[in-house]
Residue, then its C-alpha position, 0 to 999 in steps of 0.5 A: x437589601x436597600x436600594x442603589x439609592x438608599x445605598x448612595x444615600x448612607x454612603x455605602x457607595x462612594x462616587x468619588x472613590x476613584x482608587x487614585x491611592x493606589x495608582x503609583x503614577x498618580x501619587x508621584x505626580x501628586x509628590x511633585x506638585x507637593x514639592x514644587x509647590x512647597x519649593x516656591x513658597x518657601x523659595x520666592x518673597x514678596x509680590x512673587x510669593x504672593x502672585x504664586x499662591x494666588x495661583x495656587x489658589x486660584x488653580x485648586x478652585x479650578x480644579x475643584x470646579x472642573x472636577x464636579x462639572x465632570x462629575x455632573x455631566x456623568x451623571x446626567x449622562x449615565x440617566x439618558x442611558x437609563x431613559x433611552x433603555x427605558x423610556x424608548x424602547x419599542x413595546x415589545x408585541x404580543x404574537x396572537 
């Protein structure tokens, strides 16, 4: 069996996999944010329009940003618990 490494690395485990499909009230969320923002779009002109998308954009980016600092900071997080579970325990003592 290969290892949780090579695992990862040829994509059998997927980290981003978050089961956010199945989640109900994720998805409406998701549809309100799509309709809002169709709405707007298609709804505002000019300078509004424009200022609009920007925000869009500009929140997307953010968002994009947020979400793998999160993701590396779990990671990170998840190794100090493998070193401290490793590297800190006390030998354990042979009793003569």
């Amino acid at each position: 069996m290969k290892s949780f490494i090579e695992q990862l690395y040829y994509g059998n485990i997927d980290p981003q996999n978050s089961g956010f499909e199945d989640d109900e009230g994720v998805q409406r969320t998701l549809q309100t944010i799509r309709e809002n923002e169709d709405f707007l779009a298609d709804t505002l002109t000019g300078e509004e329009k424009k200022r609009f998308l920007d925000f869009a954009d500009a929140w997307s980016s953010f968002n994009g940003d947020s979400t793998l600092d999160g993701f590396v900071t779990g990671f990170r997080l998840g190794a100090c618990f493998v070193m401290d579970t490793f590297l800190s325990v006390p030998p354990v003592k042979d009793e003569e």
